[in-house]
C-alpha positions as CSV (number, residue, x, y, z in Angstrom):
1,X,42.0,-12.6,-80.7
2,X,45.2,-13.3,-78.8
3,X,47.4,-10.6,-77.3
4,X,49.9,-11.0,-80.4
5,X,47.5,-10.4,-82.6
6,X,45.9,-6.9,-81.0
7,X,49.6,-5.7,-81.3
8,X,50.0,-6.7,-84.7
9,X,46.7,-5.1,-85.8
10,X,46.1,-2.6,-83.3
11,X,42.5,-3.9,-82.6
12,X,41.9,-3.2,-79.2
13,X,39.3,-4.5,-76.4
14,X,36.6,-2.3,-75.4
15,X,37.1,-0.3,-72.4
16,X,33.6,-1.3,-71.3
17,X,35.0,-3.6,-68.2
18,X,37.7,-1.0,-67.1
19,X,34.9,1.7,-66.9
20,X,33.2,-0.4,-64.5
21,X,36.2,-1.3,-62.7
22,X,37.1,2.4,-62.0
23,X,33.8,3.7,-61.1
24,X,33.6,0.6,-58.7
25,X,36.8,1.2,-56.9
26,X,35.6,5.5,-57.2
27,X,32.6,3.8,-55.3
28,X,34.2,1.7,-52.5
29,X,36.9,4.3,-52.3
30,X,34.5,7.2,-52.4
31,X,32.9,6.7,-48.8
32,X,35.6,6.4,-46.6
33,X,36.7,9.4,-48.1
34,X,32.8,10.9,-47.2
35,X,32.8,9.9,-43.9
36,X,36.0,12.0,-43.3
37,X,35.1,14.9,-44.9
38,X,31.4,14.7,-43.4
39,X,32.6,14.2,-39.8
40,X,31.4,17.5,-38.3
41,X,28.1,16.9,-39.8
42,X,27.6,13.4,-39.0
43,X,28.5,13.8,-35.2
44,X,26.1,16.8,-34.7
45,X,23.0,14.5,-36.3
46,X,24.3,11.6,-34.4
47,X,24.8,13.5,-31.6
48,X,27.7,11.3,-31.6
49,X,31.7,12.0,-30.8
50,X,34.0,12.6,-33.6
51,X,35.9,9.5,-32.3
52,X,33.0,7.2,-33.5
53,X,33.3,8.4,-37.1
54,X,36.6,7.5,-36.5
55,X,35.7,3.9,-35.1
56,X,32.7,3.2,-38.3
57,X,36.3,4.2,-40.6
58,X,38.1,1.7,-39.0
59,X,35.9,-0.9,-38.5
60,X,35.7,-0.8,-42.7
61,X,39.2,-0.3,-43.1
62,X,39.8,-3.3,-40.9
63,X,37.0,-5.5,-42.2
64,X,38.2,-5.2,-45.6
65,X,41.9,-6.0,-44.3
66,X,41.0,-8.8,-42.8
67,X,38.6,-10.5,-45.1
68,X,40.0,-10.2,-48.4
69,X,42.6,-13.0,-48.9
70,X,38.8,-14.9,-48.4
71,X,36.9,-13.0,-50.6
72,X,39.9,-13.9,-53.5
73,X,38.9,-17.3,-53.1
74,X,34.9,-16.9,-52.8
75,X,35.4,-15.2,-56.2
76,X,37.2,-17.8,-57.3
77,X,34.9,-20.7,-56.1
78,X,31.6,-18.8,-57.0
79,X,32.7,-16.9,-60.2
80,X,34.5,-13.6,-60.3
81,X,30.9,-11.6,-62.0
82,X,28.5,-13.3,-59.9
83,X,30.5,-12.6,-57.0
84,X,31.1,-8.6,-57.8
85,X,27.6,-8.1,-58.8
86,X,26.4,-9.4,-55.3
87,X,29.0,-7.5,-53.3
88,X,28.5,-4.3,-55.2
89,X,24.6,-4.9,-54.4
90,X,25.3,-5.4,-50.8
91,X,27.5,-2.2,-50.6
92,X,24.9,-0.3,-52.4
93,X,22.5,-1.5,-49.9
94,X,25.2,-0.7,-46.8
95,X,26.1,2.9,-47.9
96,X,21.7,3.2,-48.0
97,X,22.0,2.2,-44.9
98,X,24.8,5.0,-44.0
99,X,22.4,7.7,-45.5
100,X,19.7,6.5,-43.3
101,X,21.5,6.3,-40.2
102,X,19.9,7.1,-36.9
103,X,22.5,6.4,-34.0
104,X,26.3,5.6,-33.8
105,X,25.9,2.0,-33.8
106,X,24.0,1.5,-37.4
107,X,26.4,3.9,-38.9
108,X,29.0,1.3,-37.4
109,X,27.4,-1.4,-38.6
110,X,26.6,-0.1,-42.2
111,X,30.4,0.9,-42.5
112,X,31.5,-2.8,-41.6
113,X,29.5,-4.4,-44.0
114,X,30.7,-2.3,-46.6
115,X,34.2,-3.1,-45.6
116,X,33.5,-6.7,-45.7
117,X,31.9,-6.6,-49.3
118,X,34.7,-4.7,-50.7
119,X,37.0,-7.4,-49.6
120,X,34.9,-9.4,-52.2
121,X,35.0,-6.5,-55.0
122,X,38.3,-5.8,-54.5
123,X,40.0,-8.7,-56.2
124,X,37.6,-9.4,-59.0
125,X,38.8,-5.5,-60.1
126,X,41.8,-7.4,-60.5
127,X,41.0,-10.1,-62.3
128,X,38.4,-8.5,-65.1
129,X,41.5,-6.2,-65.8
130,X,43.6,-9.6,-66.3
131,X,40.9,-11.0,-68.3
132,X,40.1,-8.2,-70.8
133,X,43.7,-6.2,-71.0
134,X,46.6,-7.4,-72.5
135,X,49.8,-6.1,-73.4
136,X,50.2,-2.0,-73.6
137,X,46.8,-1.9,-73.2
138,X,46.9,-4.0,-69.2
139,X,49.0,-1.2,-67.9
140,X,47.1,1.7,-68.6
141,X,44.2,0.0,-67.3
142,X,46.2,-0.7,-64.0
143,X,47.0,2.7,-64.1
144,X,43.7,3.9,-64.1
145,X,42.6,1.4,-61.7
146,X,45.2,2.7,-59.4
147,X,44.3,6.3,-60.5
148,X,40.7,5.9,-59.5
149,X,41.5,6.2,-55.5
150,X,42.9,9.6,-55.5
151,X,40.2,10.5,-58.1
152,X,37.6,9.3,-55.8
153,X,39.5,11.4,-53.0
154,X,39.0,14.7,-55.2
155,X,35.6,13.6,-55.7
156,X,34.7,13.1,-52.1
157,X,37.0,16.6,-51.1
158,X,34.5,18.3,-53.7
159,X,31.5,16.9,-53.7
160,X,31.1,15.6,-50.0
161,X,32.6,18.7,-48.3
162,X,29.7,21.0,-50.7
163,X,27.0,18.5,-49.7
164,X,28.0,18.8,-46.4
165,X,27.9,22.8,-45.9
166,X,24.7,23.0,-48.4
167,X,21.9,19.8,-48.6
168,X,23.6,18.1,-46.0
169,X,26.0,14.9,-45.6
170,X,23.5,12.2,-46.5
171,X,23.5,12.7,-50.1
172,X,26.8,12.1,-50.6
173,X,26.0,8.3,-49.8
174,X,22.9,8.7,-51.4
175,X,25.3,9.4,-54.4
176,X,27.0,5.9,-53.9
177,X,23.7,4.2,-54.2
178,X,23.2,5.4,-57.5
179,X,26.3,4.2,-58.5
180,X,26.2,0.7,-57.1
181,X,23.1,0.9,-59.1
182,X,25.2,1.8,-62.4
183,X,27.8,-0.6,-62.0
184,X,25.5,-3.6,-61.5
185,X,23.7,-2.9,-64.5
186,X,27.0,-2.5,-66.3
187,X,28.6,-5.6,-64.9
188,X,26.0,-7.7,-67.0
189,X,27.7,-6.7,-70.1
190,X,31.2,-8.3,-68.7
191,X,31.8,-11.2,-69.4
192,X,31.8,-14.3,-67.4
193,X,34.8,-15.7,-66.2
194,X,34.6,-19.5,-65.1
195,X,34.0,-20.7,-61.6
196,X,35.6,-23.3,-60.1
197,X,33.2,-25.2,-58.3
198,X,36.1,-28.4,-57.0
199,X,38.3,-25.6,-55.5
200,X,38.0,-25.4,-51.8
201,X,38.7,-23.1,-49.3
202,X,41.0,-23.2,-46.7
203,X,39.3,-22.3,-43.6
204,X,42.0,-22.1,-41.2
205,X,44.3,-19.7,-43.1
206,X,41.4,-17.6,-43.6
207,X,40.9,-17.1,-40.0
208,X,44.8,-17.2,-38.9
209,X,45.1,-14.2,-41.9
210,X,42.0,-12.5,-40.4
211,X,43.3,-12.4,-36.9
212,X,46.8,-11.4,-37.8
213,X,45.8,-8.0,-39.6
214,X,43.3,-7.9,-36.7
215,X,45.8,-7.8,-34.3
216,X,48.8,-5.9,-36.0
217,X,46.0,-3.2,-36.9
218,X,44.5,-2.3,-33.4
219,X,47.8,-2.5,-32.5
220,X,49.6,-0.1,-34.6
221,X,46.5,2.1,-34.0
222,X,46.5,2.1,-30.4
223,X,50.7,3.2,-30.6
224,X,49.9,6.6,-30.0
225,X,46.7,6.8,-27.5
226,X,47.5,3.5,-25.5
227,X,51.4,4.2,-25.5
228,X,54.2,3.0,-27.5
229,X,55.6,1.1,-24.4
230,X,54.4,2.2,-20.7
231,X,50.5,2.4,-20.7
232,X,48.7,5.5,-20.2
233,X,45.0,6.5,-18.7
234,X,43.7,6.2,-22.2
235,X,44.8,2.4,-22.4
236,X,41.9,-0.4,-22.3
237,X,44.8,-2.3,-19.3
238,X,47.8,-2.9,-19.1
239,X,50.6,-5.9,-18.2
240,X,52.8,-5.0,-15.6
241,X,52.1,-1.4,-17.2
242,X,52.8,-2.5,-20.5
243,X,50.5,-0.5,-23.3
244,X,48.3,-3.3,-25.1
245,X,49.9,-1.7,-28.1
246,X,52.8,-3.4,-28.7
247,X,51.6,-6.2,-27.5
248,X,49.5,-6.5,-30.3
249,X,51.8,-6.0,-32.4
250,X,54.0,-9.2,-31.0
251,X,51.1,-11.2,-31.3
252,X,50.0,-10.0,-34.9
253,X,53.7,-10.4,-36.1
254,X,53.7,-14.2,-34.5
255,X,49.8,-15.2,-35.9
256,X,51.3,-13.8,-39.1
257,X,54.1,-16.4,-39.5
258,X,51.9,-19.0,-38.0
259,X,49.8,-17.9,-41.4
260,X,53.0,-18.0,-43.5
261,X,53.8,-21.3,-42.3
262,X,50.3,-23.0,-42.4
263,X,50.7,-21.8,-46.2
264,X,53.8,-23.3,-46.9
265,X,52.6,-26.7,-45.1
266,X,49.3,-27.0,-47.1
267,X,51.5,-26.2,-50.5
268,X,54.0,-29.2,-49.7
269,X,50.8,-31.3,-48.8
270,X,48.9,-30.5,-52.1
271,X,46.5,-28.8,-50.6
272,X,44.2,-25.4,-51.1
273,X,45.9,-22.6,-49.7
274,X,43.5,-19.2,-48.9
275,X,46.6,-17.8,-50.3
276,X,49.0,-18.7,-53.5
277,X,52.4,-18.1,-52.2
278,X,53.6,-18.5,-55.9
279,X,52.4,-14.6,-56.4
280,X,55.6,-14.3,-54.1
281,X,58.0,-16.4,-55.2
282,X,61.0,-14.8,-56.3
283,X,63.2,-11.9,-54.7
284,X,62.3,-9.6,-57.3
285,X,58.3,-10.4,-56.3
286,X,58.8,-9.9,-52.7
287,X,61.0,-6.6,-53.6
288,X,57.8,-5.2,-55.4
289,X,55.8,-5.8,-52.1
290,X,58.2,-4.1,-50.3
291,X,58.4,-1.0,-52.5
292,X,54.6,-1.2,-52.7
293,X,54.1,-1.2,-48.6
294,X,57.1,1.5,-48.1
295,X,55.1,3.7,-51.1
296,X,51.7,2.8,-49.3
297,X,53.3,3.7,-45.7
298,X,55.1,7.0,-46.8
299,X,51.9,8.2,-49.0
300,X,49.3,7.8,-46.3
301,X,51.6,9.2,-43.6
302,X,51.9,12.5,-45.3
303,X,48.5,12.4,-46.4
304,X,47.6,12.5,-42.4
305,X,50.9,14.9,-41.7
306,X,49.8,17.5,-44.4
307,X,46.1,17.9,-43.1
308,X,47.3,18.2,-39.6
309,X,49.8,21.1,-40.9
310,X,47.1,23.1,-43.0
311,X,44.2,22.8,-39.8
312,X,46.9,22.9,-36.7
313,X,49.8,24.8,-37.8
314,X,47.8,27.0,-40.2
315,X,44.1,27.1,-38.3
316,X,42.6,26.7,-41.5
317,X,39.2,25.1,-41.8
318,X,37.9,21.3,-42.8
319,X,37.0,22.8,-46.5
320,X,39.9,25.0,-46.7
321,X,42.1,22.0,-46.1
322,X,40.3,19.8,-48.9
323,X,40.8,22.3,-50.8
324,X,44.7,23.2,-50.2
325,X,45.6,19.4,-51.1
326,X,43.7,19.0,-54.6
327,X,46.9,19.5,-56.0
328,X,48.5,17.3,-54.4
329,X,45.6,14.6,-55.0
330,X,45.3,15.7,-58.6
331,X,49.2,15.0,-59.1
332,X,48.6,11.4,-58.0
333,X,45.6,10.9,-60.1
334,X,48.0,12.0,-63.1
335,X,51.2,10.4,-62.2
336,X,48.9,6.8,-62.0
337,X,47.1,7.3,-65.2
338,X,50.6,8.2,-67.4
339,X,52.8,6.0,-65.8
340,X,52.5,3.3,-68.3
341,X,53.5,5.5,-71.3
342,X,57.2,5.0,-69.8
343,X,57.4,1.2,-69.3
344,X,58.6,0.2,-72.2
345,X,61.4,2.9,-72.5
346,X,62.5,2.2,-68.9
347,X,62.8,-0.8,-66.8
348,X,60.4,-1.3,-63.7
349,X,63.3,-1.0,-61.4
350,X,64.5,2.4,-62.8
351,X,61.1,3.8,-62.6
352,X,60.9,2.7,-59.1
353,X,64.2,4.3,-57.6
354,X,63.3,7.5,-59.7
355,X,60.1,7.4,-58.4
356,X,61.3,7.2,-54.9
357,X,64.1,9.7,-55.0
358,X,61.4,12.1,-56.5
359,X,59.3,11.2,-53.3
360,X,62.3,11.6,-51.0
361,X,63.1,15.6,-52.9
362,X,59.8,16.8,-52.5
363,X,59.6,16.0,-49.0
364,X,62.7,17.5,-48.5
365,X,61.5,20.5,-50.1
366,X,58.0,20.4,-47.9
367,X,59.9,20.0,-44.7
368,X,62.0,22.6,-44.8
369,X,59.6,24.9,-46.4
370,X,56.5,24.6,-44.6
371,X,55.9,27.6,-42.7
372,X,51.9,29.6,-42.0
373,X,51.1,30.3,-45.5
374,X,50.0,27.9,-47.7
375,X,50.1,29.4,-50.8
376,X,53.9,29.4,-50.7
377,X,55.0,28.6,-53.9
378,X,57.6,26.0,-53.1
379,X,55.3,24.2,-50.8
380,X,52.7,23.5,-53.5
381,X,55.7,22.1,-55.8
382,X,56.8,19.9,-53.4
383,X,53.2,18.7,-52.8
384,X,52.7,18.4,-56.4
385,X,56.2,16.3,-57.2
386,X,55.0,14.1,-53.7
387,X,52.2,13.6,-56.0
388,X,53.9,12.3,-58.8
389,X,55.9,10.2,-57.6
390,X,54.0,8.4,-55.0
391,X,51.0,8.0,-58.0
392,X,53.9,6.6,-60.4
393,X,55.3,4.1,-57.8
394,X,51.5,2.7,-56.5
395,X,50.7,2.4,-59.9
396,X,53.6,0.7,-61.2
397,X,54.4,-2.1,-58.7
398,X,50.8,-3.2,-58.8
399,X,51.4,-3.7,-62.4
400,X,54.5,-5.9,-62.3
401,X,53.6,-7.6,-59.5
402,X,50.3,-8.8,-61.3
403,X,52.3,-8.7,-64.6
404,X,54.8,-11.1,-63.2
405,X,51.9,-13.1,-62.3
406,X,50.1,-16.0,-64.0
407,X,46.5,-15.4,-64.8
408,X,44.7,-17.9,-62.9
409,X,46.7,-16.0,-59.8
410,X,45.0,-12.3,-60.7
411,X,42.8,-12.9,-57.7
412,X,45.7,-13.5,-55.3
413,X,47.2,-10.6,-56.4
414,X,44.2,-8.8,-56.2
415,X,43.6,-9.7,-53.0
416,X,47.6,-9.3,-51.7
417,X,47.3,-5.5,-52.6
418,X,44.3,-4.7,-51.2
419,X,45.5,-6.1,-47.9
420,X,49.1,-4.6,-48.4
421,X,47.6,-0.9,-49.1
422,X,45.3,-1.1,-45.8
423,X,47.9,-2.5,-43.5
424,X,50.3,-0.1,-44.8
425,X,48.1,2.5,-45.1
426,X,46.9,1.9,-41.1
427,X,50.4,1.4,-40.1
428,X,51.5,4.6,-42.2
429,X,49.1,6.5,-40.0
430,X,49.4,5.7,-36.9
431,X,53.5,5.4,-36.5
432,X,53.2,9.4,-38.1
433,X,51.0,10.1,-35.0
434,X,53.2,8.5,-32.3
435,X,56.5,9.7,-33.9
436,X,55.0,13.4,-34.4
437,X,53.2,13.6,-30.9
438,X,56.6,11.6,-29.4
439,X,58.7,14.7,-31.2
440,X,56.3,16.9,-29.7
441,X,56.6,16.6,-26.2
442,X,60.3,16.6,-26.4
443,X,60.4,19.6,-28.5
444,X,57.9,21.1,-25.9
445,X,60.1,20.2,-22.9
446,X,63.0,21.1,-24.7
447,X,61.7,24.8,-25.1
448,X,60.2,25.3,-21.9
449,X,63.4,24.4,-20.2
450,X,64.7,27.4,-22.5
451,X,62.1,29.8,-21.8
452,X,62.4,31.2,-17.9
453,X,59.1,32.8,-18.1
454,X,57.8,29.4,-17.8
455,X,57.3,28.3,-14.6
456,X,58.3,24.5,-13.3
457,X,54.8,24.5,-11.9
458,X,52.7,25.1,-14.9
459,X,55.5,22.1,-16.3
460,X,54.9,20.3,-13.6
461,X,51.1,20.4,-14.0
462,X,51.0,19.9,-17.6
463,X,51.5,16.2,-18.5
464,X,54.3,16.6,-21.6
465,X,54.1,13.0,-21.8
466,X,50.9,12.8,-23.0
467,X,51.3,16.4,-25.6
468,X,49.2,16.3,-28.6
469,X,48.9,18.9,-31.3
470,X,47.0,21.7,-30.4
471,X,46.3,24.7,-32.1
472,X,46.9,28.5,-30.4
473,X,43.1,28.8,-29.3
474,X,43.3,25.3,-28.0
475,X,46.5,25.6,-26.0
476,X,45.2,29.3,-24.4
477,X,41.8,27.7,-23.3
478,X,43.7,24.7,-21.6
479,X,45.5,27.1,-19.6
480,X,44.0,29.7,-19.1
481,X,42.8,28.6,-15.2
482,X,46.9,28.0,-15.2
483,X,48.8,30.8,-16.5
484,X,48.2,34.6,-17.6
485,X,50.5,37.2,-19.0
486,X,54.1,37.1,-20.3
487,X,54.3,33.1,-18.9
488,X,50.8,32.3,-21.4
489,X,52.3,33.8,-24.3
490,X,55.7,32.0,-23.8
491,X,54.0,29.0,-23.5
492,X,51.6,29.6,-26.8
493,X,55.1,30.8,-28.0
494,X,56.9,27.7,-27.5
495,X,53.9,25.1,-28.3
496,X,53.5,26.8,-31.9
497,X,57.3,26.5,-31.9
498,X,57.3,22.5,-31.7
499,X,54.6,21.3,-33.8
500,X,56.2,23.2,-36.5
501,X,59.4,21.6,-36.1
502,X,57.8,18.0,-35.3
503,X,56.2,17.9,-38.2
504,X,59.3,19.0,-40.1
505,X,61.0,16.5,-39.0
506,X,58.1,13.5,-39.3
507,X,58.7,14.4,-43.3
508,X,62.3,14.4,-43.2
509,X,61.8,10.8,-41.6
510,X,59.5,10.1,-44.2
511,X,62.3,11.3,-46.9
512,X,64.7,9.1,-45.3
513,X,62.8,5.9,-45.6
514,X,61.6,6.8,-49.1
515,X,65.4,6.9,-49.7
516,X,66.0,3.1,-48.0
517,X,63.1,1.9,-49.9
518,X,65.6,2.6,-53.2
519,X,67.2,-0.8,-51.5
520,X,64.1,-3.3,-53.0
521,X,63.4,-1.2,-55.9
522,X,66.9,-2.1,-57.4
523,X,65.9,-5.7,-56.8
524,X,62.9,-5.1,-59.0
525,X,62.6,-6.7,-62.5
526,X,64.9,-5.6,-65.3
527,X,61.8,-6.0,-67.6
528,X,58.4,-5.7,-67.5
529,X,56.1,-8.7,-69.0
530,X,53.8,-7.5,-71.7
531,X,51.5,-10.3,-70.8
532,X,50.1,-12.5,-68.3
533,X,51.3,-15.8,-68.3
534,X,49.5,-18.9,-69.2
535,X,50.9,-21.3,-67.2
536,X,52.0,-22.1,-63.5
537,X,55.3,-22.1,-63.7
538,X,57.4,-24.3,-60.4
539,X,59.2,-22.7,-57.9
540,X,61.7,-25.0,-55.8
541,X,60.8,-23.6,-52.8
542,X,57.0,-23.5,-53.3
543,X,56.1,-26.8,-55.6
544,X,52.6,-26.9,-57.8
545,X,50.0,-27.4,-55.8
546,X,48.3,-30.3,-58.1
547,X,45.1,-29.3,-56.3
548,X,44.9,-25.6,-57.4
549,X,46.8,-26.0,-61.1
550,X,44.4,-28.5,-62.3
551,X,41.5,-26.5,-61.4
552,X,39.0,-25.6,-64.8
553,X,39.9,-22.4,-66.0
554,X,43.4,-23.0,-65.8
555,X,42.7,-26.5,-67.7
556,X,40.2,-24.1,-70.4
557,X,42.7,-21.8,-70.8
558,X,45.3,-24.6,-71.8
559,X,42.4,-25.5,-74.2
560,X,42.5,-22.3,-75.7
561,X,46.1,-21.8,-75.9
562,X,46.1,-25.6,-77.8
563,X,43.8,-24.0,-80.0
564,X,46.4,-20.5,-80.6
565,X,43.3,-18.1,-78.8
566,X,44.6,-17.8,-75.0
567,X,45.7,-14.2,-74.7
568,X,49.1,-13.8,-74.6
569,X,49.6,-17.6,-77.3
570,X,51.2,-17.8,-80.3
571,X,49.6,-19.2,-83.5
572,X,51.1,-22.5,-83.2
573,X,49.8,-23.0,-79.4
574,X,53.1,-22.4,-77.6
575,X,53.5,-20.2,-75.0
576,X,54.3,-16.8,-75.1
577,X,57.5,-16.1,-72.9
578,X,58.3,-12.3,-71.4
């Protein structure tokens, strides 16, 4: 039945495939989420530091970063359902594997392989969705697909923070097993969607794509530890005391248009490309990116601000603080799933700027609201609307962009926004820190100069430089052997004074680039496509690859639109146009 026909008859597909799409994202999305919440747990087993949780989330986050242009062409090569149902195994076994853990480095392990895998999973989401949805029916499912992320965050705030005070933190990854275990036996009733055993793989861009986000991602984490610019003691070395940080950053930026270029090179050559720059080929394309990495950026830099708010600023607990931001996680979780009741009364462009302006207001309204209660009733609004519109934007530029997209390139796209949403996301995290913490020591220094209670030696002796946020109880215990009296409670006076007002003013930065991001959205499409394409269409700066059109399920599903059955073709056998 072709897409034309399910509109005229309102027959639709079964949501069979989409239920195992969201409960495998809930699942790879799930135990990152665990390992967060389950931190205090995990490092008193492990007698381990809280900074090698942090290390087992990273190596995941970066694993999947860096391997997941690849595992969009494995899929392709082997078969998108083989493919899934041997990753989804694999990370079934890996999160096993978390549960059992004994020591820092099997928990490390364990959390790299399941990053790896997921690079594999992630794009064959994408494509079962492009395979099974058409129409109406394509964007709710790429709304819930979106919407399963902050579900699984609720999930993990609930479940994983009760595990973790009650039967302990392995069960909540004993949890994930039985769900890998679900979603394999579901994955047999999808069906199959054709391998293409003459594609091959390009090797090189896979590696010069791996090392790139490799790069650019210890890099932007290291920005606020290593140093922005001039190195500090935490710093793995130095160049002429230069922080590695930025360094990194050069060097990802330049491996990354070494990437860019090889692609362009093997696409004038008629080559495989690891990836299809033809997902990118117009402005309106690369405008979607960009409001989906400025989106991605903003979202996950406010969700490390607010946290770090609540447990700094407020001194509320880990469960308190999962807790305090359901709403804010519920709101995105909504905003995702309802989105796509509005795309065909507005165009994707004026959903986009709304979207972002809503963003940029409710930021706004946090920073200049946030105070030491969290119950305040305009700070849960403005948590709530930051909800809604970040949920609305993810969700929506995902589905252009793969909209916009022919069908044989749902893997590419796949693939380009799971590595867009981890970049941005790591990015989005660590430039909050080292703007907040760089606001903070010039706050700090700013109000100690004000305050002559303080002396220039407790100054002196306290490294501003290097401030991070402390709480009260922290900042009394550090200097305690240092000050007493009128000068300790000026001091307490002043720190409690600063993080306030850096955090305030990380979210009004964050308002201010949601505002610039309303610059690409107004370069998004006028119209959204009701269906996938059939066909590669040319681009004249990107020609057909002859190599990759001519590959079989792009030559089956010509076959089928012949024939009037290819989703999305007309009775006749021509080709649907948007």
């Amino acid at each position: 039945m072709t897409a034309t026909d399910v509109a005229a008859t309102g027959v639709r597909t079964s949501w069979l495939p989409l239920a195992v799409v969201v409960l495998t994202q809930i699942q790879a999305s799930f135990a990152v989420n665990a390992l967060t919440v389950s931190m205090s747990g995990i490092t008193t087993d492990l007698d381990t530091p809280a900074s090698s949780v942090g290390t087992a989330i990273t190596a995941g986050t970066f694993a999947m970063a860096a391997f997941i242009l690849l595992g969009a062409k494995v899929g392709s090569r082997f078969g998108s359902r083989g493919v899934f149902q041997i990753a989804v195994a694999i990370h079934g076994v890996a999160m096993l594997a978390v549960a059992l853990s004994v020591s820092p480095a099997m928990l490390f392990i364990a959390q790299a392989s399941s990053g790896a895998v997921i690079a594999l999973i992630a794009p064959a989401l994408t494509v079962f969705i492009a395979t099974n949805y058409h129409g109406p029916q394509q964007g709710r499912a790429i709304g819930l697909l979106a919407a399963a992320i902050p579900a699984a965050g609720v999930l993990a705030l609930i479940l994983a923070g009760w595990f973790a005070t009650t039967i302990g933190w392995r069960w909540s990854f004993a949890l994930m097993v039985g769900l890998a275990v679900i979603n394999l036996l579901l994955s047999f009733r999808l069906k199959r969607v054709p391998a293409q055993p003459g594609l091959s793989i390009d090797w090189t861009g896979a590696v010069l794509a791996a090392v790139a986000v490799i790069l650019l991602s210890f890099g932007f984490s290291g920005l606020s530890t290593w140093g922005v610019w001039l190195a500090t003691d935490q710093a793995p070395f130095d160049i002429l005391g230069i922080s590695p940080a930025p360094l990194l950053v050069i060097a990802g930026l330049v491996v990354g248009q070494v990437f860019f270029s090889w692609l362009r090179r093997r696409g004038r050559e008629g080559k495989p490309r690891i990836f299809d720059l033809r997902v990118l080929a117009t402005g309106s394309e690369r405008a979607i990116t960009a409001c989906m990495a400025i989106m991605l950026f903003v979202g996950t830099a406010a969700n490390f601000l607010i946290p770090l708010y609540i447990q700094v600023v407020q001194g509320r607990s880990s469960i308190e603080t999962s807790f305090s931001i359901i709403p804010y996680t519920l709101s995105i979780f909504l905003a995702s799933t309802f989105v796509a009741s509005l795309y065909g009364r507005f165009a994707p462009r004026v959903i986009a700027s709304t979207g972002f302006v809503v963003v940029a207001a409710a930021l706004t309204l946090l920073a200049f609201t946030v105070r030491g209660e969290w119950s305040q009733g305009f700070v849960v609004a403005g948590l709530i609307l930051l909800g809604l519109g970040q949920g609305a934007i993810v969700a929506l530029v995902f589905n252009t962009l793969l909209s916009a997209a022919p069908k044989q390139l749902a893997g590419d796209v796949g693939a380009w926004r799971g590595l867009v949403h981890n970049l941005s996301g790591s990015v989005g995290i660590a430039v909050a820190t080292a703007f907040a913490v760089g606001m903070l020591s010039t706050m700090l220094l700013s109000g100690a100069e004000d305050h002559p209670e303080i002396s220039d030696e407790l100054i002196a002796q306290v490294n501003l430089n290097e401030a991070d946020f402390l709480t009260n109880e922290q900042l009394a215990a550090l200097l305690a052997s240092r000050a007493t009296g009128p000068e300790l409670d000026a001091a307490i006076a002043v720190n409690a004074e600063a993080r306030l007002q850096a955090l305030k003013v990380s979210l009004l930065g964050l308002a201010a680039l949601s505002l610039l991001a309303i610059v690409p959205a107004t370069r998004m499409p006028g119209r959204r496509r009701d269906e996938l394409p059939e066909k590669l269409e040319p681009d004249d700066d990107d020609p057909i690859d002859p190599v990759e059109h001519d590959d079989p399920l792009d030559l089956a599903d010509r076959d089928l639109a012949d024939r009037g059955l290819a989703g999305g073709g007309l009775a006749d056998g021509t080709e649907a146009r948007a």
